[in-house]
N, C-alpha and C positions, 0 to 999 in steps of 0.2 A: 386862342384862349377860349376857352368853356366853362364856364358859369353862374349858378342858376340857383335862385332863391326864393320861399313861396314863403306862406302860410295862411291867414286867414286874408279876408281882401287887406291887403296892404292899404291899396286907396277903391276908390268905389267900384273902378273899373275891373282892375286885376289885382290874381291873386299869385301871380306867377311872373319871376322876371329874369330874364337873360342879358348875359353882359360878354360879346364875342372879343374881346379886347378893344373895342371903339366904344361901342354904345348898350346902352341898356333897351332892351324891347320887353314890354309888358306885354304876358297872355292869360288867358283867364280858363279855370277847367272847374268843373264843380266839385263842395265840398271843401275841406278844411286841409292843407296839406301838412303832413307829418314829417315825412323823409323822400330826400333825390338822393337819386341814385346816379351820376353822368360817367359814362366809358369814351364816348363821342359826340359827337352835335349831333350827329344823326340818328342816338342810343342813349336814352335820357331815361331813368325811371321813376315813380313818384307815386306816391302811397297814402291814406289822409283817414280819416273819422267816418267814411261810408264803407270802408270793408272795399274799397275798390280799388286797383294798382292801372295805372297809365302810364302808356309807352311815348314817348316822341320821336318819331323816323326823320327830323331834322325839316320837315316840314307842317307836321301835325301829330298833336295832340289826340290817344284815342287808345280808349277803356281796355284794357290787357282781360283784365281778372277780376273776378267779383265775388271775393269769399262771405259766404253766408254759413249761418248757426238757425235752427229752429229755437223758436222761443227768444231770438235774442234780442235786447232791446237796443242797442250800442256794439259793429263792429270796428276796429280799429288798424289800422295798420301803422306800427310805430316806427317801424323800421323795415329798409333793407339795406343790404348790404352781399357784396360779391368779389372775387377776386379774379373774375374774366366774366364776359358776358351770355359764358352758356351756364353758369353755375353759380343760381343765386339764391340767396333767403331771406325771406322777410319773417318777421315777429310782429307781437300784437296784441291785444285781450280781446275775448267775448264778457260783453257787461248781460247777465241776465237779473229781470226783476222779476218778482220783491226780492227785497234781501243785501241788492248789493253781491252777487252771487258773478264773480271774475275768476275767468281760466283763459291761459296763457296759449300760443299756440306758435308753431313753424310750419313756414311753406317751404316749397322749392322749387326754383324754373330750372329747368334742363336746357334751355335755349327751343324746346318745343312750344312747354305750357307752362301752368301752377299748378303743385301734388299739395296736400296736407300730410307733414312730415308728423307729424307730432301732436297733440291737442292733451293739457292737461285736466286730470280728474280733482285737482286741487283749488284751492283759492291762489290765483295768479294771477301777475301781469307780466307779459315778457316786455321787456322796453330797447333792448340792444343787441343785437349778435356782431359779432367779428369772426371771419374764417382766416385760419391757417393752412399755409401749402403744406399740412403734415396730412389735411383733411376732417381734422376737427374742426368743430364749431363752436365756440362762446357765446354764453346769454345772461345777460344781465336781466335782472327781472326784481319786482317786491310782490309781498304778497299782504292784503289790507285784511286785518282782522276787525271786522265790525258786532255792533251787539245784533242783538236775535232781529231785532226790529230792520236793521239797516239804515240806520239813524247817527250812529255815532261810532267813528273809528277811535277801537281801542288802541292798536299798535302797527307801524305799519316794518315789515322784513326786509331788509335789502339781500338779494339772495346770488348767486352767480351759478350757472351751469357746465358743464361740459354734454355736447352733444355731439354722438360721434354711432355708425352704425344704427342709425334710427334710435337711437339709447340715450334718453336722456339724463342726465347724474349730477342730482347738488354736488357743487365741490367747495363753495365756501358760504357762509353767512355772517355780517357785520356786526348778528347779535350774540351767536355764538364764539368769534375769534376776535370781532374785531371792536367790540364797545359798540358807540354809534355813529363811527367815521364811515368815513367815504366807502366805495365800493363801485369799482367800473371797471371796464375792459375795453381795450381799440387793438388795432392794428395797425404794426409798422414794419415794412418791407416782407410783409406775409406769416409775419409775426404777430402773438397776442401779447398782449401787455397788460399788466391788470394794477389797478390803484386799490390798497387795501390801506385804507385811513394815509398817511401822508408814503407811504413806502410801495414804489415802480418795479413789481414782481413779475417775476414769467411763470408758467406751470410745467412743471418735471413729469410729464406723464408720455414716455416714450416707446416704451415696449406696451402690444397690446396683444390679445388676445385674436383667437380667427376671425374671420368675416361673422357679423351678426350677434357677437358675444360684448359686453362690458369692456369699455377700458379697464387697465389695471389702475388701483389708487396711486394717485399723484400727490405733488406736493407744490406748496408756493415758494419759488427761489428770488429772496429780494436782489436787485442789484443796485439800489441806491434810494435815498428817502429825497425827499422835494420839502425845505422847511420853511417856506416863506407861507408867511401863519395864515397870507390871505388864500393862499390856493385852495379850490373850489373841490378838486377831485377830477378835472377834466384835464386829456391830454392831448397831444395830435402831431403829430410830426412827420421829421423823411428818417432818422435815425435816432439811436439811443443818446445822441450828444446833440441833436437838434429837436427837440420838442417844445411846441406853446400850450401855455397851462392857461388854463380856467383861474381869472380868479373872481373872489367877490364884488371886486368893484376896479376889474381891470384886464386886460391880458397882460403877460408875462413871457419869459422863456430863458431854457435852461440847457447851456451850452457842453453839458457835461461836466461841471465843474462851477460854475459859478449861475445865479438869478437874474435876469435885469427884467427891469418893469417898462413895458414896453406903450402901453396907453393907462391912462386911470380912467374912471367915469365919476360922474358926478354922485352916483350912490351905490349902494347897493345891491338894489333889484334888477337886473343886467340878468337875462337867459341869452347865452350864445351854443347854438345848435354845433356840430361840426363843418368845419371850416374848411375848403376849399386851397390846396397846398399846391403849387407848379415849384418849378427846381428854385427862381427867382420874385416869386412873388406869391402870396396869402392873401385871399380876401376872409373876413370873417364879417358873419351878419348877427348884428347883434340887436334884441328887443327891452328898450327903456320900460319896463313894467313901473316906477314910480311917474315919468312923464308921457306916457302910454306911445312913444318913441321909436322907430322902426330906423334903422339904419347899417351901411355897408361900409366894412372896413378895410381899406388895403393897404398891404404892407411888403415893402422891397427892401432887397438884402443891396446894402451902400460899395461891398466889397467881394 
């Protein structure tokens, strides 16, 4: 068992913890951690608020990649995410000042290095990809419109991409289709899956064009809504009849066919990052933001 949880120092010492099915070992690497990435004990990846990506070879901890911007005040690494461990991508924002001035960007490791796949000329944030074995790539992202000054956010975008052929292409927005519900993307068994306010769509974009050209327009195929009022927008599973939902003030999960509410919390304020799934057992880690609360949650299938 391989699993591994970070984010800012938990406790004084470390900000980083591993748990190989016995024990929990605390390690400490600089910087604020964002997203792990684990293929292996010995193939761990990990990404955080200095623009820098760190590898684990199952003995040590030690700096991969270090994306930099001129002029930027703030880089980020928000995510990665991969479907083998020669072909990976991370997402992310450059914050530049004055202004409040954020663009979006995609890396790519080949199992060599890291390339810059992408860099947006817009106001963005990318905050999620997921890859499909078709070879497309999904991105979740918002984009904050603030006034002249950089002072005050007028409205903020929930946006989704398709990225395929170095080509990146809105393909939804929650402001345009969807009111101001949800809007995410994961994957499950190489599959993308997308939350478009309470309804668990895939995207219809199968025939494409040569090497180097645009997808052809797609479309969003629902295959089932999630109405339990409290769900969050977040999903995670091994199948379309086994997935755990985010909810407000709890986990859940949905068997394809019926909800069961599987823990409650005591409020509200609950972030739970993506969770950690084996054939028989889940951990999820979840952060108490009203009791400033850090904790690990594991969960086994009875039958």
């Amino acid at each position: 068992m391989d699993v591994w949880t970070g984010g800012t120092h938990i406790t004084p010492q470390y900000n980083l913890f591993h748990y190989d099915g016995t024990k929990w070992t605390g390690w400490s690497i600089p910087g604020e951690i964002w997203t792990i990435l684990s293929f292996a004990p010995n193939d761990v990846w990990e990404g955080g608020n200095d623009g820098k990506i760190w590898h684990f070879d199952g003995k040590t901890w030690s700096q991969n990649f270090a994306y930099t911007s001129i002029n930027a005040a703030i880089v980020t690494i928000v995510n990665i995410y991969g479907l083998n461990p020669n072909d990976l991508y991370a997402v992310g924002a450059v914050l530049y000042d004055p202004g409040e001035i954020q663009r979006g960007f995609i890396l790519h490791y080949d199992g060599k290095g890291w390339t810059e796949m992408y860099k947006a000329n817009i106001q963005s944030q990318f905050i999620r990809i997921r890859v499909e074995e078709t070879g497309s790539a999904y991105v979740y992202g918002v984009r904050d419109d603030w006034t002249s000054g950089g002072d005050t956010l007028l409205a903020e975008t929930r946006l989704l991409y398709q990225f395929r052929n170095g080509i990146l292409r809105q393909i939804d927005t929650d402001s345009a289709k969807q009111g101001s519900g949800f809007v995410m993307v994961d994957e499950i068994q190489g599959n993308a899956y997308f939350v478009l306010n309470h309804d668990i769509c895939r995207y219809a974009s199968n025939n494409y064009m040569s090497s180097g050209a645009p997808p052809l327009q797609g479309n969003f195929v629902k295959l089932f809504s999630i109405g339990d009022p409290q769900f969050d927008g977040q999903i995670y599973g091994r199948s379309e009849n086994d997935l755990f939902l985010n909810d407000y003030d709890g986990i859940a999960h949905w068997n394809g066919t019926d909800i069961k509410r599987l823990l409650t919390f005591s409020n509200n304020f609950t972030f739970i990052p993506t969770p950690a799934i084996f054939d028989k057992e889940v951990f999820f880690c979840v952060f108490d933001g009203l009791n400033n609360v850090n904790m690990v949650v594991r969960g086994r299938l009875t039958n």
